[in-house]
C-alpha positions in Angstrom: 187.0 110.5 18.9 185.4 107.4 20.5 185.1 107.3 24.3 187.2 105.0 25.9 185.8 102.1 27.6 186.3 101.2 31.3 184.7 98.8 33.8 184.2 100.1 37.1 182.7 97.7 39.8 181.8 99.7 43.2 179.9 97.2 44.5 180.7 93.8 43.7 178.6 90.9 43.7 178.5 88.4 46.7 177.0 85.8 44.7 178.9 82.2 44.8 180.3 81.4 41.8 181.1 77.7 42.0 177.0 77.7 42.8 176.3 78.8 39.4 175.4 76.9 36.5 178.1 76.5 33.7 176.4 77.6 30.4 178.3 79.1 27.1 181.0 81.4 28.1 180.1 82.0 31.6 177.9 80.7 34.4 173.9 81.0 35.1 173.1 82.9 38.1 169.7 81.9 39.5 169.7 84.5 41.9 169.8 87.2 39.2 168.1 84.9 36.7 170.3 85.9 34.1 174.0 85.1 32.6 177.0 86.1 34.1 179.8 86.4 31.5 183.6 84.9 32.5 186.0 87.4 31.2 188.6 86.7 33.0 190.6 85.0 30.3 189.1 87.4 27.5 191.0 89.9 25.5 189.7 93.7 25.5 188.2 93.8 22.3 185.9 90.6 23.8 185.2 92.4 26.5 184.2 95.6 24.3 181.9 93.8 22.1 179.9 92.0 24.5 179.7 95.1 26.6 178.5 96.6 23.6 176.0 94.3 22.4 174.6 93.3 26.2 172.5 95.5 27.6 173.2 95.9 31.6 176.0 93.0 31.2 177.1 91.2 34.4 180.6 89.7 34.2 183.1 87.8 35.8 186.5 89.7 36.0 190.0 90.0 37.1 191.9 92.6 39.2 193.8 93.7 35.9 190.9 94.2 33.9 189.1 96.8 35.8 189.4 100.2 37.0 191.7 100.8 34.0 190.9 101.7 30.0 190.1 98.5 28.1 192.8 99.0 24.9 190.9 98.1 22.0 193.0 98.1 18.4 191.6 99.9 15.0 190.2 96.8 12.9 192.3 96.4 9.7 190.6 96.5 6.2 190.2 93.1 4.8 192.7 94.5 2.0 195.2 95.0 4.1 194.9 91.7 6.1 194.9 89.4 3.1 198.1 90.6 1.3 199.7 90.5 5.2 199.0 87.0 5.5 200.2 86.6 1.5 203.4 88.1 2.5 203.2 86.2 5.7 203.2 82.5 4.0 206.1 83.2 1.6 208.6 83.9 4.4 207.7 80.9 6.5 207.8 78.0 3.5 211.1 78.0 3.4 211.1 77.3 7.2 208.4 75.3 7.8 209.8 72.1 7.7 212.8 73.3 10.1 210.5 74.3 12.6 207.9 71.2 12.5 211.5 69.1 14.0 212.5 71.8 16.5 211.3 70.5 19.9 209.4 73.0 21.5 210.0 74.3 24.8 206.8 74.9 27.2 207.1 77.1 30.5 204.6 77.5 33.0 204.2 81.0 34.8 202.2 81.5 38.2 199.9 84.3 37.7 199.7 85.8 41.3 196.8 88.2 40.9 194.4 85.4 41.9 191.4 87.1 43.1 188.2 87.7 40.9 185.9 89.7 41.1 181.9 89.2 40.5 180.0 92.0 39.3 177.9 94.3 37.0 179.8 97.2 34.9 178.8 100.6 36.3 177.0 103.1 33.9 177.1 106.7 34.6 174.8 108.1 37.0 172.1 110.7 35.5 172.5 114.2 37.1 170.1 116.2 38.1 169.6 119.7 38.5 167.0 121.5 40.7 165.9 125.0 42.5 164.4 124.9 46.5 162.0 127.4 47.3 159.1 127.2 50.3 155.2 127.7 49.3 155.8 132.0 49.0 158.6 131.4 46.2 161.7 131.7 48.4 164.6 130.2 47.6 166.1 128.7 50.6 169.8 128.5 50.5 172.0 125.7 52.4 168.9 123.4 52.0 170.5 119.4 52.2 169.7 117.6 49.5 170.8 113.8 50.1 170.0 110.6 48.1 168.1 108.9 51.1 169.8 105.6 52.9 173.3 106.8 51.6 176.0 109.4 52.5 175.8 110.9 49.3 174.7 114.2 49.7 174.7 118.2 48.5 173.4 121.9 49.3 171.8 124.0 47.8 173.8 127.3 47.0 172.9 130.9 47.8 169.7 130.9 44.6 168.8 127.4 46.6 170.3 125.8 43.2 171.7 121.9 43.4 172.5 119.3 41.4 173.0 115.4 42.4 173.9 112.5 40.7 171.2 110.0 41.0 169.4 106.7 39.2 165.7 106.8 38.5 163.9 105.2 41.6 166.7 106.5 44.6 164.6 109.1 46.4 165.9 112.4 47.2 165.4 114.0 50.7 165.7 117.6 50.8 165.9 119.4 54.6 165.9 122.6 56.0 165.4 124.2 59.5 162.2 125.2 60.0 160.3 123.1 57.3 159.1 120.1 56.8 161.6 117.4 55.4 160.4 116.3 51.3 160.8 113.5 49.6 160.9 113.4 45.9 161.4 110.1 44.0 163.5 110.4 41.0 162.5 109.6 37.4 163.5 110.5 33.8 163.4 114.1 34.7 166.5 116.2 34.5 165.4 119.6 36.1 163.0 119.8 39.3 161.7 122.2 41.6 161.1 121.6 45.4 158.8 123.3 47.4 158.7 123.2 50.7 156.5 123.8 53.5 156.8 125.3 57.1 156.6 122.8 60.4 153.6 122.9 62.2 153.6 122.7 65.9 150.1 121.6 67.7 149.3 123.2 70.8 146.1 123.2 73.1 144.2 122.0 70.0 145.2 125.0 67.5 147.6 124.3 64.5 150.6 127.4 65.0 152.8 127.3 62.0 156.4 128.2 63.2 158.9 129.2 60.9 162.3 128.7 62.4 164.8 130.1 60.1 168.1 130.5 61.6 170.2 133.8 61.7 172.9 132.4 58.8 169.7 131.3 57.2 167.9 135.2 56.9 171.6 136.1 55.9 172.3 133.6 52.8 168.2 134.3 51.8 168.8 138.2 51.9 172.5 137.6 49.8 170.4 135.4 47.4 167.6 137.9 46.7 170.2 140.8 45.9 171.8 138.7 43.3 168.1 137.7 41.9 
């Protein structure tokens, strides 16, 4: 069973669309230096395809058409569709000509979900998985880990296991009392280990290492290496 499609936009772009260039079924953005598809009056299985065959496609779209399953119907066989439109044509000869003299009646309806939004269709976020332990092999439990310049964060549990959702390029900070903090950039890596090292404290010219480990600290390391 295929996946279903849906377009998530969590941060939309701020990008002036009237500023844009009109080309083929959208508008240039010279900002991103690339096309910015209007799909704001395409059906789902439009939407679908060029999602499909558009690698990191950025899209114009309405209110209705995100945060929701795009509904995408089984393609007929071509058998099927020919002797439908066969069956199709008999039934209306008979009425053709009555219709072609019927005046037509045309009504206009005010579509009050006005606002559009600009942006790129979200992919899932990579997660990755990881152990923290200092230079002797301890794991330390409770360590932060936290994608840096964001709120998005998580600690380690009582083995000083994590994982975190996180693109290649964002850069992990891990932090624990007592150590240094460490940075780790991510890549196409799925599984990492952290070491980290104790703070250093300089005093009268001689390097002290200090290793301040809290009280709940020695508790949740002691818990951790009876379950090991």
């Amino acid at each position: 069973m295929k996946k279903p499609i849906q377009i998530s936009i969590p941060s939309p772009c701020h990008e002036n669309w009237q500023q844009m260039t009109a080309v083929d079924k959208g508008r240039f953005c010279a900002s991103c230096e690339k096309k910015v598809f209007d799909f704001t009056n395409s059906s789902d299985r439009e939407i679908a395809s060029i999602l499909k065959n558009t690698e990191n496609a950025c899209g114009r779209f309405s209110l209705t058409q995100i945060d929701r399953d795009l509904i995408v119907p089984k393609e007929k066989s071509a058998v099927w569709v020919a002797a439908s439109a066969a069956v199709i044509s008999l039934l209306t000869v008979g009425t053709n000509q009555a219709l072609a003299q019927t005046p037509l009646s045309t009504e206009q309806h005010q579509n009050n979900n006005t606002r559009i939004v600009l942006g790129k269709v979200a992919s899932p976020r990579p997660i990755i998985t990881g152990t923290v332990s200092n230079s002797l092999g301890e794991v330390l439990p409770g360590a932060l880990i936290k994608i840096k310049n964001s709120s998005i964060g998580k600690q380690a549990d009582l083995d000083g296991r994590f994982s975190i959702e996180a693109n290649p390029g964002e850069v992990l900070q891990i932090s624990y009392i007592g150590y240094k903090d460490e940075n780790y950039t991510v890549n196409e890596t799925k599984q990492i280990t952290i070491i980290m090292n104790e703070e250093e404290y300089q005093l009268q010219g001689d390097i002290i290492i200090v290793q301040k480990r809290s009280f709940f600290g020695k508790i949740f390391n002691s818990i951790g290496s009876i379950f090991r």
